[in-house]
N, C-alpha and C positions, 0 to 999 in steps of 0.2 A: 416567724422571722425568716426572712428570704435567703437562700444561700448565695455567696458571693461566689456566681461564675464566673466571671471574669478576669480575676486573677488565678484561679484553680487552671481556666482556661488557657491561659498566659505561660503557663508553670510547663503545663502538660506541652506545648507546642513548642518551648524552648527546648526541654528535656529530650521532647522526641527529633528532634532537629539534631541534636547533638548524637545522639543515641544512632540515629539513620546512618547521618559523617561517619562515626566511629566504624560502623560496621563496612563499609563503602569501601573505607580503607582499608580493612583488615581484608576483605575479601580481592581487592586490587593488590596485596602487597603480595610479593611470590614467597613460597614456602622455603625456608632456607633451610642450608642442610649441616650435618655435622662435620667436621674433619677430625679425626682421631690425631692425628697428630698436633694440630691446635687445643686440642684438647689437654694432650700430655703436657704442652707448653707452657699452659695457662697453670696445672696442675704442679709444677715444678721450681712455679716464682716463688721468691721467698715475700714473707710479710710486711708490707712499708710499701714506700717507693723510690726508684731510683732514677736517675737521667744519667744519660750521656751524651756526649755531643764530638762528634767526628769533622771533618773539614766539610762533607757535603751533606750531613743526614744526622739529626738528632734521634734519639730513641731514648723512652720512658715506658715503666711500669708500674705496676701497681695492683695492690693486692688487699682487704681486710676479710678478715676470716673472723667471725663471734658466731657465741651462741649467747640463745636470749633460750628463759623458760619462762612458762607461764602456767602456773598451776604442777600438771603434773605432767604435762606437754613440753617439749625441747625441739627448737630448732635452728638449725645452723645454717647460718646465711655464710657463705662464702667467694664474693665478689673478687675479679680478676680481672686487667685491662694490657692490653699491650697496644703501643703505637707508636711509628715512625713516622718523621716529615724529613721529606728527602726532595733537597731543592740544587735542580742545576741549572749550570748557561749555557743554553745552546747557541 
């Protein structure tokens, strides 16, 4: 019985096409760096989310914090977001 190369081949050339992109970009993108004080920031929202909105600039947060276990393994996802849109007329 003959092997089907041709989709095997098909698989392999999409896979590596995507897999090439992926890395292209990770190697193009610049190393980003820490700020400790965004840090603290991030570290000091409470749980939820919140908006506010001022006459020229809204700002929202947001925060969920879980732990998930599995077996005898624990871990703790702790997601945090801050962001303002700040619109003027000049």
């Amino acid at each position: 019985m003959p092997l089907p190369l041709v989709p095997i081949a098909i698989a392999a050339v999409t896979y590596g096409s995507v897999v090439y992109t992926a890395y292209r970009t990770v190697k193009k993108v610049a190393p980003g760096r820490r700020c400790q004080k965004a840090e603290d920031g991030l570290d000091r929202l409470d749980e939820g989310m919140t908006y506010r909105r001022e006459p020229e600039q809204a700002n929202a947060t947001a925060r969920l914090k879980r732990t998930f276990t599995f077996g005898e393994t624990s871990y703790e996802i702790d997601a945090a977001a801050l962001g303002r849109l700040k619109v003027r007329k000049l």
